[in-house]
C-alpha positions in Angstrom: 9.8 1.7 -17.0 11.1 4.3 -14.2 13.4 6.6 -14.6 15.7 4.9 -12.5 15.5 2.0 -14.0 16.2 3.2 -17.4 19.8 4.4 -15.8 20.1 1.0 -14.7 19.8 0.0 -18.2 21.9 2.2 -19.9 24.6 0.5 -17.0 23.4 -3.1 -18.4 24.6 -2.0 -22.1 27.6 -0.1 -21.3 28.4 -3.6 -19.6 28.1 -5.9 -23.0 29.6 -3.6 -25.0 32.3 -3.7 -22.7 32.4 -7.6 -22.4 32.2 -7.3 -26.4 35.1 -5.1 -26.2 37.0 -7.6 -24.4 36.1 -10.4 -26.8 37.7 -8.2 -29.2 40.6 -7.9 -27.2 40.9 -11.6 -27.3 40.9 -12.4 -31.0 43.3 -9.9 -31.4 45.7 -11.8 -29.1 44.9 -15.2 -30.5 44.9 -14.0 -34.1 48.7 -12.3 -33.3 49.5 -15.6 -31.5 48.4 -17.6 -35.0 49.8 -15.6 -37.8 53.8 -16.8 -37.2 52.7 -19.9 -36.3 50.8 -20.0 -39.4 53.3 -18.7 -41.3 55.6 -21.7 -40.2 52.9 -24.4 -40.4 54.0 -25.9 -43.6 57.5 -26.4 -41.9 56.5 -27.5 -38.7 53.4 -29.7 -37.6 53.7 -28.4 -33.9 53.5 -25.1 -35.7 50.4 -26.1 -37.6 48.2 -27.5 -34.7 49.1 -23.6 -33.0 47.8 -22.0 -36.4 44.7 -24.2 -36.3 43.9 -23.5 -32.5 44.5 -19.6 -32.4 43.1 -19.2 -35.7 39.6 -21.0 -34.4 39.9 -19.7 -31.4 40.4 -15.8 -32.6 37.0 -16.2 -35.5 35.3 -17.8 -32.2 35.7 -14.4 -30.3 34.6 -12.4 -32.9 31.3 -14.4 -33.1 31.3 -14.0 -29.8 31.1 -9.9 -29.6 28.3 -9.9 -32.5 26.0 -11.4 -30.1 27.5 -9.6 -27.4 26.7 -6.7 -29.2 23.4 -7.3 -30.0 22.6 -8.5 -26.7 23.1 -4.6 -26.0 21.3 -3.1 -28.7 18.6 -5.0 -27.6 18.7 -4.7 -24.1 15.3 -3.3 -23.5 14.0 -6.4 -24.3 15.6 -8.2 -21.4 14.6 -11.8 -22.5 16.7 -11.6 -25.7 19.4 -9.8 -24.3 19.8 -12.8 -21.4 19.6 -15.2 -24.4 22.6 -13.3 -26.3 24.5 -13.0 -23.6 24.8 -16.6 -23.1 25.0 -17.2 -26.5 28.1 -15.0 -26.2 29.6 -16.8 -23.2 29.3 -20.0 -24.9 31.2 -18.7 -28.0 33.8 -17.5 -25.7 34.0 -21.2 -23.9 34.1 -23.0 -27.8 37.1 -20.3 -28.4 38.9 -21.4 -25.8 38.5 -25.2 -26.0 39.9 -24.3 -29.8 42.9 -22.5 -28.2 44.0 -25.1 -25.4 43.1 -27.9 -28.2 45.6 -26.5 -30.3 48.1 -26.5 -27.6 47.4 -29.8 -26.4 48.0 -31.5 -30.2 50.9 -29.1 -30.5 52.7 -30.0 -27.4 51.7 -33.8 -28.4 53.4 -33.4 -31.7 56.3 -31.6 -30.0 56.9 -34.2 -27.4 60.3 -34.2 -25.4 61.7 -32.7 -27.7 60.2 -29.5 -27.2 59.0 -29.6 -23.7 61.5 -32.0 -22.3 60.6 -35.1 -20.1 57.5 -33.6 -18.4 55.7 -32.8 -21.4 52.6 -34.9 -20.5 52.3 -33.0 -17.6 51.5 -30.0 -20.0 49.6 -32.0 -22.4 47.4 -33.5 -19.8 46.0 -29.9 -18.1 45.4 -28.2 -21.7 43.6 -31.5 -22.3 41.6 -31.7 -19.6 41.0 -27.4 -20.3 39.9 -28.6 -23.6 37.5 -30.8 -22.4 35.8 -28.7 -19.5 35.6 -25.9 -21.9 33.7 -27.7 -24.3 31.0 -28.8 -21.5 31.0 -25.1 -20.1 29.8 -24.4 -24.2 27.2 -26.9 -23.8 26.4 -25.8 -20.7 26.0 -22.0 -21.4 24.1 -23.1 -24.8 21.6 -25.4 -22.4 21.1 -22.0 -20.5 19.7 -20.0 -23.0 17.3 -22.4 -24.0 16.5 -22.5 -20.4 16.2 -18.5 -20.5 14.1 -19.3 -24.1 11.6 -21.5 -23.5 10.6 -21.7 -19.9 10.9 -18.2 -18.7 8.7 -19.2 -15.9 10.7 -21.9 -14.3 13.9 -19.2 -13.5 15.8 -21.7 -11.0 16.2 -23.9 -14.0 18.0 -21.2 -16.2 19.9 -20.2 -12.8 20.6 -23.8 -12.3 22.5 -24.1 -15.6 24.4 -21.0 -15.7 26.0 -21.4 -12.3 26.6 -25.4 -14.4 28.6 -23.3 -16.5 30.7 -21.5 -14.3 31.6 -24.5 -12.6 32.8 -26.1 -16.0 34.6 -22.9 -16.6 36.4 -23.1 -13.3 37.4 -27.0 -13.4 38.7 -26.3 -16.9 40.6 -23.8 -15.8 41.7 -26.2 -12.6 42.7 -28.5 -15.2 45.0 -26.2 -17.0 46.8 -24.3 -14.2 47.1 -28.0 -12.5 48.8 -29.2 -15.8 51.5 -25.9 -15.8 52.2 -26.2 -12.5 53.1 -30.0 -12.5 55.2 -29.3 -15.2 57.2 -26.6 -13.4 57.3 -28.7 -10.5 58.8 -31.8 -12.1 61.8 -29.5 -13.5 65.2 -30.1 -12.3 66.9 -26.9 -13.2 69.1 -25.2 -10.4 70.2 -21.3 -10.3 67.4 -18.8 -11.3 66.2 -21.2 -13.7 65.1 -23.3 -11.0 63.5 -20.3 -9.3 61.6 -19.1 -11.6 60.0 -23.3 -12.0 59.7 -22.9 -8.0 57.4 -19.7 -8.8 55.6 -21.0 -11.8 54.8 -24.5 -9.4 53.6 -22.2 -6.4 51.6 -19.5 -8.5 49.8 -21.8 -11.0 49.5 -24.3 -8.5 47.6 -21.7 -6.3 45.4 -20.6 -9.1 44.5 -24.0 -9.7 43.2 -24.7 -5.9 41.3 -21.6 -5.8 39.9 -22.7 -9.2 38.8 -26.1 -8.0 36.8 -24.4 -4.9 35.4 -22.5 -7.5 34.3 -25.3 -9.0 33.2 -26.7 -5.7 30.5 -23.2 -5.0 29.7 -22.9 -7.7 27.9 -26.6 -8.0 26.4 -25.8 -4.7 25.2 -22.8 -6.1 23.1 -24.6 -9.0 22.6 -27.3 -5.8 20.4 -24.4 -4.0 19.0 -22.9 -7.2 17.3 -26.1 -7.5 16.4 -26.5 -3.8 14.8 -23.3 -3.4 13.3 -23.4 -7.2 11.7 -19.3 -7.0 14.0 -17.8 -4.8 16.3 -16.0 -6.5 18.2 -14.3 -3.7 21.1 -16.1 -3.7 22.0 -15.4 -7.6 23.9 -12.3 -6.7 25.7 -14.0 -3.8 27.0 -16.8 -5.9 28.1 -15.1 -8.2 30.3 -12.7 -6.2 31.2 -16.0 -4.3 32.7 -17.2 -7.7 34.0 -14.0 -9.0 36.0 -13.9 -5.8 37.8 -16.9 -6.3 38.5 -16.1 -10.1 40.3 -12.7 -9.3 42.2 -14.5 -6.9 43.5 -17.5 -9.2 44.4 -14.7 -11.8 46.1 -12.7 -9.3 48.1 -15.6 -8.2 49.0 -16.7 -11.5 50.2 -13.2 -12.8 51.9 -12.8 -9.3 53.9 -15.7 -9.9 55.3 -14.4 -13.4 56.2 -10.9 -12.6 58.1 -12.7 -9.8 59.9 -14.8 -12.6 60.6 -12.1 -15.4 60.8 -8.9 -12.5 63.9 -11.5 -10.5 64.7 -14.3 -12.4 64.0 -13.8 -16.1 65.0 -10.5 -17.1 67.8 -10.4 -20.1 65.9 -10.3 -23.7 63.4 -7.3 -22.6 61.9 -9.6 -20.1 61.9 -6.3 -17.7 58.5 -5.4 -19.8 56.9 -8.3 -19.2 57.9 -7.5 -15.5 56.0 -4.6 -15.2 52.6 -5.9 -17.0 52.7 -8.5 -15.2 53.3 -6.6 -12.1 50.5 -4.0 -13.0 48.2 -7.0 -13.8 48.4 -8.6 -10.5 47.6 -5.3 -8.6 44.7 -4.7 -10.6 43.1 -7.9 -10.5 43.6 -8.1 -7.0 41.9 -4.9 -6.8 39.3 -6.3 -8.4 38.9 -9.1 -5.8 38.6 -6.2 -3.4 35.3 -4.7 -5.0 34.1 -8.6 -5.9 34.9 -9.0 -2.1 32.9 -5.8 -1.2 29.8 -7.0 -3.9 29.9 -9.7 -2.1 29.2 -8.1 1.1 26.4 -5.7 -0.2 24.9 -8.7 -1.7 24.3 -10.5 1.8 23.1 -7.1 3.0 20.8 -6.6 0.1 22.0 -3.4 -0.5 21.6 -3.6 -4.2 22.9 0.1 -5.9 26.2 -0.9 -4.0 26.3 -4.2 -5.3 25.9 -3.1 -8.7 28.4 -0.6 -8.8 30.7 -3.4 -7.3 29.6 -5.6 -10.4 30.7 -3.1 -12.5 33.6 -1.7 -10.7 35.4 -5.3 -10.2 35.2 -5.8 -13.9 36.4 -2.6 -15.1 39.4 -3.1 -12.7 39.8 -6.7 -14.1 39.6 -5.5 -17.2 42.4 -2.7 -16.6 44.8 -5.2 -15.2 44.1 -8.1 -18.2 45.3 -4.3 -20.8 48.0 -4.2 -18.4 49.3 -7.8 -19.3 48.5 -7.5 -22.9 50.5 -3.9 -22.6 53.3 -5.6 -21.7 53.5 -8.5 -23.9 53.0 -5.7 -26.3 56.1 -3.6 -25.4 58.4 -6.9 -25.0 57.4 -8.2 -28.7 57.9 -4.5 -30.0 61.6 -4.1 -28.2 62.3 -7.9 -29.3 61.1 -6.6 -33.1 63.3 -3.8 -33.1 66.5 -5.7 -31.3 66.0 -7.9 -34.2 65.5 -6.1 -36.9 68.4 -6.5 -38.9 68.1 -10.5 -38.3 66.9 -13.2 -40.2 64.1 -13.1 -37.6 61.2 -15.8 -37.7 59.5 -15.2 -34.4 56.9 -13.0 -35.2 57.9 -10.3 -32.7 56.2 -7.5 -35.4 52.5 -9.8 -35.5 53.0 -10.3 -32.0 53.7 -6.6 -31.3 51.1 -4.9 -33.5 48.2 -8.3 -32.3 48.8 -7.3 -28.5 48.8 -4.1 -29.2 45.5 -3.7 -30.6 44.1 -6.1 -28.0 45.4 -4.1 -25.3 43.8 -1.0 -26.8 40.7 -3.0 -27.0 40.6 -3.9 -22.9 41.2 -0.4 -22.1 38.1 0.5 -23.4 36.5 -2.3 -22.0 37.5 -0.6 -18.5 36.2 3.1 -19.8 33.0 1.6 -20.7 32.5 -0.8 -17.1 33.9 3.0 -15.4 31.3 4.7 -16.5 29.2 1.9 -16.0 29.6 2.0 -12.1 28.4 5.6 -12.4 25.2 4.9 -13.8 25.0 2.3 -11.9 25.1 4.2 -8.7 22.5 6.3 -10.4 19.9 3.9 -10.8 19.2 3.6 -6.6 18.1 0.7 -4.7 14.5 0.5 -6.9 16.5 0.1 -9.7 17.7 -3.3 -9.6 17.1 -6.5 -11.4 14.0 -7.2 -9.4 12.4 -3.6 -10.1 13.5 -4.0 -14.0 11.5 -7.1 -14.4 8.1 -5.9 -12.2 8.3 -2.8 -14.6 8.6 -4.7 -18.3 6.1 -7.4 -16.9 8.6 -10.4 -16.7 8.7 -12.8 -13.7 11.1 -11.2 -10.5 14.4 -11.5 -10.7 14.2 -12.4 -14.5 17.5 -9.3 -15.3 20.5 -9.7 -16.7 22.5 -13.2 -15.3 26.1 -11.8 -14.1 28.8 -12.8 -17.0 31.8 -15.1 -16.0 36.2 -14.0 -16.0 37.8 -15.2 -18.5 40.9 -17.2 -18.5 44.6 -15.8 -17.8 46.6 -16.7 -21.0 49.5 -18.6 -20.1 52.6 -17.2 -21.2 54.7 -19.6 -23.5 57.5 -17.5 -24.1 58.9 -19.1 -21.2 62.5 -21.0 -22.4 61.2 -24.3 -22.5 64.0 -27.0 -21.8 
């Protein structure tokens, strides 16, 4: 192995421990979201299908940054670290076909009660999240045995994974689809109906990006199977779909510090305000650098597309701490507002659970930082195709790109 492409690896592990790191992150939110919940299950049976679906989803995540994490340690050995990687991806998928499950029997059990007249509209996109989640698992698991057992046939493990990100997408289509039909189908006037305008517009934007998503990324796989050895176009579709995934996110945070920065801002929603705010910069910054990746890509200038790679993560990654921060700081101020209340929200859980994940997903973007520099440092000879020639595996055999993860939608919301 040359030097140069030893940097380039020490860039490929600095990445999964970051995308471990971020796993992390995300069982800390989903294990704050479940212990109130849990703690009111035997009350409530809306209460209990939450517990059920955080609590899965949160043990899920943590499965998921083991073989994240092993996928680095064993990095030099490129075929098993492709295979944990995956492995990982489709731990995160199962985690969050257990989270929208549990909100899709919750809201089911709640009914109009809870979510007023349009609560099918809600209970119909989580469903349908639910659903393309659990393909996306099957999908990423069918990729690593791709990557397993027929290392010489690359298009077909190229083929699946771009499957997967598809799935990911339409899921996500599905659930941004069913929160923005729901806000649309409100009849609230004042600011209340402003803010439902916003959350129609924003996660109705998200979910159209997310459906071309879906669209690329199935012509992707489409060409991977066409063109069967070349591999040229991995790095282009991926950036293609990273792209689009930055700017759903952007538009759905967008569309929520509109509503708790203008509309929404009694009870500490100010805080809110500004992670969400801080979010949407970020992320769109990071469709900037996945824009730029992109660019490189078609130029085959490969050091600058891998320190895009790296860069647009650690900026998504900076802007997903900046959400968590602020959830953070709102349940903290609601904690101590309430502290002399016969309070059964959760606000301390919830505090101390987004908390930890949002000190979690800053390290995630210290780790993809550094990352870019060592990418940089690797050169042009130092990319996937030079990595594989040196360690004897068939070209273009490196690390597949990972995939975004979804925006959590915020349920703090007043529900009608």
């Amino acid at each position: 192995m040359t030097m140069a492409a030893g940097v380039n690896t020490v860039a490929a592990i600095l990445f999964l421990i970051s995308w471990a790191l971020y796993l992390v992150a995300e069982a800390a939110r989903t294990g704050a979201e479940s212990k109130p919940q849990c703690d009111n299950a035997d009350n409530s049976e809306e209460a209990k299908k939450l517990c059920n679906g955080y609590a899965a989803a949160a043990v899920w995540f943590i499965f998921g940054t083991v073989a994240s994490l092993v996928a680095a340690g064993l990095s030099a050995r490129l075929e098993v670290r492709n295979l944990m990687f995956m492995l990982s991806l489709a731990l995160a998928a199962i985690a969050y076909t257990c989270e929208y499950g549990g909100k899709t029997s919750a809201i089911d059990e709640g009914g109009k009660s809870s979510y007023g007249d349009e609560y099918t509209d809600l209970k119909n996109g989580y469903g349908a999240g639910t659903v393309f989640f659990f393909f996306a698992f099957l999908a990423a698991i069918s990729c690593a045995i791709m990557l397993g057992r027929y290392a010489d046939r690359l298009w077909m493990g190229i083929l699946t994974f771009f499957t997967f990100l598809g799935l990911w997408s339409i899921g996500l289509t599905g659930v941004y689809g069913g929160v923005s039909k729901y806000y649309c189908d409100q009849n609230n006037t004042g600011d209340t109906g402003k803010a439902d305008n916003s959350f129609c517009d924003g996660y109705g934007f998200g979910a159209f990006v997310e459906a071309v998503a879906f669209v690329g990324s199935l012509w992707f796989a489409f060409l991977a199977y066409k063109s069967r050895e070349d591999t040229s176009k991995l790095w282009i579709g991926w950036f293609v779909f990273a792209l689009l995934s930055f700017l759903a996110y952007t538009s759905v945070f967008a569309a929520n510090a509109q509503v708790y920065c203008n509309y929404i801002t009694d009870f500490n929603n100010d805080k809110k305000c500004d992670g969400y705010s801080a979010a949407a910069f970020f992320v769109m910054l990071a469709m900037v650098a996945a824009l730029l990746g992109l660019v490189f890509a078609c130029r085959q200038m490969e050091n600058f597309m891998h320190v895009m790679f790296m860069f647009s993560f650690s900026l998504f990654f900076l802007g997903y701490a900046s959400y968590l921060g602020g959830q953070s700081v709102y349940n903290c101020k609601q904690d101590q507002d309430n502290a002399d209340s016969n309070n059964t929200m959760g606000y301390d859980d919830l505090c101390d659970g987004y908390g930890a994940a949002t000190f979690f997903s800053i390290c995630a973007f210290v780790f993809t930082a550094i990352g870019s520099y060592f990418a940089y440092q690797g050169g042009d000879d130092a990319g996937p195709h030079q990595q594989m020639q040196d360690t004897a595996y068939p070209a273009g055999r490196d690390g597949l790109p990972p995939t975004t993860v979804t925006a959590t939608i915020d349920d703090d919301y007043n529900k009608p």
